[in-house]
C-alpha positions in Angstrom: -18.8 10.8 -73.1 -19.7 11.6 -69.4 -23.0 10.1 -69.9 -21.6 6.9 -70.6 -19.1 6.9 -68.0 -21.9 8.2 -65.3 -24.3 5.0 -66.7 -20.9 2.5 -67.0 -20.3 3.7 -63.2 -23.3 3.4 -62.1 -24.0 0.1 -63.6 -20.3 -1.6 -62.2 -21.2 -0.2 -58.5 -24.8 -1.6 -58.9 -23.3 -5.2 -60.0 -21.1 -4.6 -56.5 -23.7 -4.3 -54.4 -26.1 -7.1 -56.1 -22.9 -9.7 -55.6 -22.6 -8.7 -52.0 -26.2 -9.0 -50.9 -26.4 -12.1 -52.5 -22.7 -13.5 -50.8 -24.0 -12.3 -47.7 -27.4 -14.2 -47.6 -25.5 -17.4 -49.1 -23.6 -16.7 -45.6 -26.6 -16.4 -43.7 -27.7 -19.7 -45.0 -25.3 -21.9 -44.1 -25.5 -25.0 -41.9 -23.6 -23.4 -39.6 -25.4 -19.6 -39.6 -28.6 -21.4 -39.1 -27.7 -23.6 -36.6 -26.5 -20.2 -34.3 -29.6 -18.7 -35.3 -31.5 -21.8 -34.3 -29.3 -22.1 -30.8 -29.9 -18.7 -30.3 -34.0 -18.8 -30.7 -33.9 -21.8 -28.0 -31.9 -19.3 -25.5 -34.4 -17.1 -25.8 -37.3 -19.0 -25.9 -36.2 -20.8 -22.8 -35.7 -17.5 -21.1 -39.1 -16.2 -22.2 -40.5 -19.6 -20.3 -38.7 -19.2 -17.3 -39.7 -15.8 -16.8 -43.2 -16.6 -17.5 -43.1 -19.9 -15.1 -42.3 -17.5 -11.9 -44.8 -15.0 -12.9 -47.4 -18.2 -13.0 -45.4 -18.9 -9.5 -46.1 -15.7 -8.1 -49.4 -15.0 -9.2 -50.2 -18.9 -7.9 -48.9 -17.6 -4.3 -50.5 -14.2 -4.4 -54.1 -16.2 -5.1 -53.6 -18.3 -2.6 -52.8 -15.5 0.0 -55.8 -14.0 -0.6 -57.9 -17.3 -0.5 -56.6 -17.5 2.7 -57.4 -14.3 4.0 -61.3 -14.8 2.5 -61.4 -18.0 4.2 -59.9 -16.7 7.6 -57.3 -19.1 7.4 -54.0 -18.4 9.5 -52.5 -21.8 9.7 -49.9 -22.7 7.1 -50.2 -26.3 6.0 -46.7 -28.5 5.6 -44.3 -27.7 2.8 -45.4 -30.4 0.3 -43.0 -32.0 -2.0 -43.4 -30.1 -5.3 -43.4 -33.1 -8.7 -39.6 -32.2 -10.3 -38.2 -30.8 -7.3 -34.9 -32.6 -5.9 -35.2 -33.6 -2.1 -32.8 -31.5 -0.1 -30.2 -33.9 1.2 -27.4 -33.1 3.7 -24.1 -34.8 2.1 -21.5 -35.2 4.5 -18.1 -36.6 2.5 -16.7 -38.0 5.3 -19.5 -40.6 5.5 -18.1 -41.9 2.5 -15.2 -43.5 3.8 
């Protein structure tokens, strides 16, 4: 008699657990799960390529220091318009009218 209550017991709490793994990865596969999950992967991959982007921008400055210094170089050339970069502008609102 216990037997088959431990195995009937056993077996119902096993069915339990089987429905809510599977209701939970039905969950996780929705359009609108994945399309957090994909949002998500772009905020951290962008984040991951900024970081990386100023190391490159530091490393880039560091070099060129030390070129410099093997070259005996002192003068600083003119700031150069970097591709992408906005000119800064001065905007007065009161030109406007």
């Amino acid at each position: 008699m216990f037997r088959r209550a431990f195995w009937f017991t056993a077996g119902a709490a096993t069915g339990v657990w089987a429905t809510n793994k599977v209701h939970r990865k039905i969950r996780s596969l929705s359009p609108e799960s994945l399309a957090a999950q994909a949002a998500n992967k772009a905020l951290e991959a962008g984040g991951r390529l900024r970081t990386f982007a100023q190391d490159v921008r530091a490393g880039m400055a560091e070099r060129e220091d030390q070129l410099n210094d093997a070259l005996g170089r002192t003068d600083t050339a003119p700031e150069l318009e970097v591709p992408g970069q906005r000119p800064a502008i001065a905007y007065n609102r009161k030109d406007d009218h």
